[in-house]
N, C-alpha and C positions, 0 to 999 in steps of 0.2 A: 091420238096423243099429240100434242102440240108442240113447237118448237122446245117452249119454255118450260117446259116436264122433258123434253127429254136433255135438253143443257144439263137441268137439275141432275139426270140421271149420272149424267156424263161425268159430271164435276162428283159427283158422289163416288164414283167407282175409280176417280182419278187420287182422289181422296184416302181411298182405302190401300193403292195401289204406293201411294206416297209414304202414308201409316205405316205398310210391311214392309216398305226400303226403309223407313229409318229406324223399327223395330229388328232388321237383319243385322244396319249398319250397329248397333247400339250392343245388339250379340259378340259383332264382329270385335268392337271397341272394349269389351268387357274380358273377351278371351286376352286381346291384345295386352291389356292391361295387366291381367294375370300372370302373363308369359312373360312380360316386363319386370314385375315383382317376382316371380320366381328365378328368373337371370341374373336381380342384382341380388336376391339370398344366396345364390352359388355362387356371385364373382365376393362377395363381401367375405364367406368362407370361404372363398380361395384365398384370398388376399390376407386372411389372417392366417390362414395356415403355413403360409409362403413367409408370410414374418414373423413368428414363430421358427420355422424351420432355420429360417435365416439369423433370429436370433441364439438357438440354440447350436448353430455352426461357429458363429462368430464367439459365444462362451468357451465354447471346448478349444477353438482356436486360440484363447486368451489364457485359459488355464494352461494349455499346455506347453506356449510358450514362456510361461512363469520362468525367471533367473534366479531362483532360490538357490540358497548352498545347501547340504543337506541337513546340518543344522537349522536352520531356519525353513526351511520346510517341514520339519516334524515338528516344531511349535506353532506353525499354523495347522497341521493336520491335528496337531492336540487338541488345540480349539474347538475342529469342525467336529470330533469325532463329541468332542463332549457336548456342544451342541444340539446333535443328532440324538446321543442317548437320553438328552434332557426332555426332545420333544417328547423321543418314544415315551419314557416313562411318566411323563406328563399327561399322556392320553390312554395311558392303562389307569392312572391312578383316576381317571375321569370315566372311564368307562370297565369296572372292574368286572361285569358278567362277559367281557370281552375278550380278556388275559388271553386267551389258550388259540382265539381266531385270530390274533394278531400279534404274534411272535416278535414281530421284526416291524422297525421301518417302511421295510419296503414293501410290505402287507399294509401299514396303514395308510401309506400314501395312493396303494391300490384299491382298498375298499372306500376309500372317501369318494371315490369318481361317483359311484353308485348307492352308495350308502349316506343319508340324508344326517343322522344321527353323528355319526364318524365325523362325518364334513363340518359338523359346526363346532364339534369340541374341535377341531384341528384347527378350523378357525379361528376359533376365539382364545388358544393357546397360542395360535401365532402374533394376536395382536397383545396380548399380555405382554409377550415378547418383545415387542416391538419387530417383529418379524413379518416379512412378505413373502408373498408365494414365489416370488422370482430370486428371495435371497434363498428359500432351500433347493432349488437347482443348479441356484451356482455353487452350494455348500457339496451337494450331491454330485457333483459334475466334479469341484475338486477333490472328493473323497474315491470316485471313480478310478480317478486319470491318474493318484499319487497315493490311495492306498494299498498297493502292495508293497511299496516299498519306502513306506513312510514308518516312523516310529510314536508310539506316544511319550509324551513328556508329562513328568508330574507339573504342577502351578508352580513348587521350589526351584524345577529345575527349571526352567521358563523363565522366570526371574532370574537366573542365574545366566542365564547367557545372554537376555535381549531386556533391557532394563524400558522401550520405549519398542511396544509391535506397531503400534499405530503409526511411527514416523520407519518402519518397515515396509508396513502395507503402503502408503500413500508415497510413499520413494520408487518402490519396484513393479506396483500392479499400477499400468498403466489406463485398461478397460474398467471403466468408473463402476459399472454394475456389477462387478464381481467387487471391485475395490471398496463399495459402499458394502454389498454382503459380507466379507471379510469385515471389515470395520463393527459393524452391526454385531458378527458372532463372537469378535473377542466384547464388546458392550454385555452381551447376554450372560458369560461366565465370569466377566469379570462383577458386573451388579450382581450374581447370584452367590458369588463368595461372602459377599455382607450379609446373605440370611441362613447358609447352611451353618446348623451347627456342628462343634469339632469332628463327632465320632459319624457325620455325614461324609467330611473332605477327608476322615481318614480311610473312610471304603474306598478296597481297590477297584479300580477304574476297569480294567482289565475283563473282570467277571460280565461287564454290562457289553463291550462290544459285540459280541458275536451276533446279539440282537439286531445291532445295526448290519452287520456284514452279510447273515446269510440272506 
């Protein structure tokens, strides 16, 4: 075998030797890679969860320091409550083989997480609405924090003590996202009094809460 066949050799096996480092490194680089992408799917979920948590501290912190008299607190809890039983009842009337799985509120806002069908009537009643997912947390969060000792008001009696709620809300609720969901829910009853007819607005209110409550 001559010099020049075994160079060849040499350089051949150096070759292959070369091939498997950078066929290692390329493994190496591909794990690396992966272990990259899966750190920032669990920091990005961290980080939303963290603000989330954060914004839902800072809501309760906001409801609860509300300065409402208690007058003017049971006309905005009249609000949320009718609010609240307009969605429920909006989404039985949309899903009637439903009625009996979904009692309450707080049954539908649990089976929408998992329930595909649920989630998009919910949806699409919110945007009729003019409603977002963050205005019924903050609705829920002040129904929480001030309904047991809140009162309902009829729409006469409402009128009869607070002639202007929106220069209430925007006077006394200083955190804008709760102060824009307030805003929004008196919008929702008040545009829905122009389409309900009389022997609608003359059912009592009363009979439909417990829906929301249990």
């Amino acid at each position: 075998m001559n010099n020049e066949t075994t160079t060849l050799i040499s350089l051949k096996e150096a070759m292959k030797r070369v091939d498997h480092k950078l066929q290692v490194l390329e493994a190496q680089f591909r794990e690396l890679d992966f272990t990259k992408d899966n750190l920032m799917q669990k920091f990005e979920h961290h980080s939303k969860t963290l603000a989330n948590q954060a914004a839902q501290d800072e809501m309760w912190t906001a409801v609860r320091a509300l300065e409402f008299t208690s007058m003017e607190l049971n006309i905005l809890y009249s609000y949320i409550i009718e609010v609240l039983i307009c969605l429920h009842t909006r989404v039985l009337e949309k899903l009637p083989d439903l009625v009996r799985g979904l009692p309450t509120l707080a049954s539908v806002l649990r089976r929408k997480v998992k329930n595909e069908r649920i989630r998009v009537v919910w949806d699409s009643i919110l945007e009729e609405c003019g409603l977002q997912e963050g205005d019924i947390t903050a609705l829920c969060t002040f129904f929480i924090v001030h309904g047991n000792k809140a009162e309902h008001y009829t729409d006469k009696a409402r009128q009869t003590y607070i002639r202007d709620i929106t220069f209430l809300i925007t006077n006394v609720v200083k955190n804008q996202v709760l102060q824009d969901s307030l805003l929004r829910a008196v919008q929702v009853i008040e545009k829905g009094k122009a389409v309900r007819t009389p022997e609608e607005q003359k059912s009592p209110l009363k009979e439909s809460i417990p829906s929301v409550k249990n």
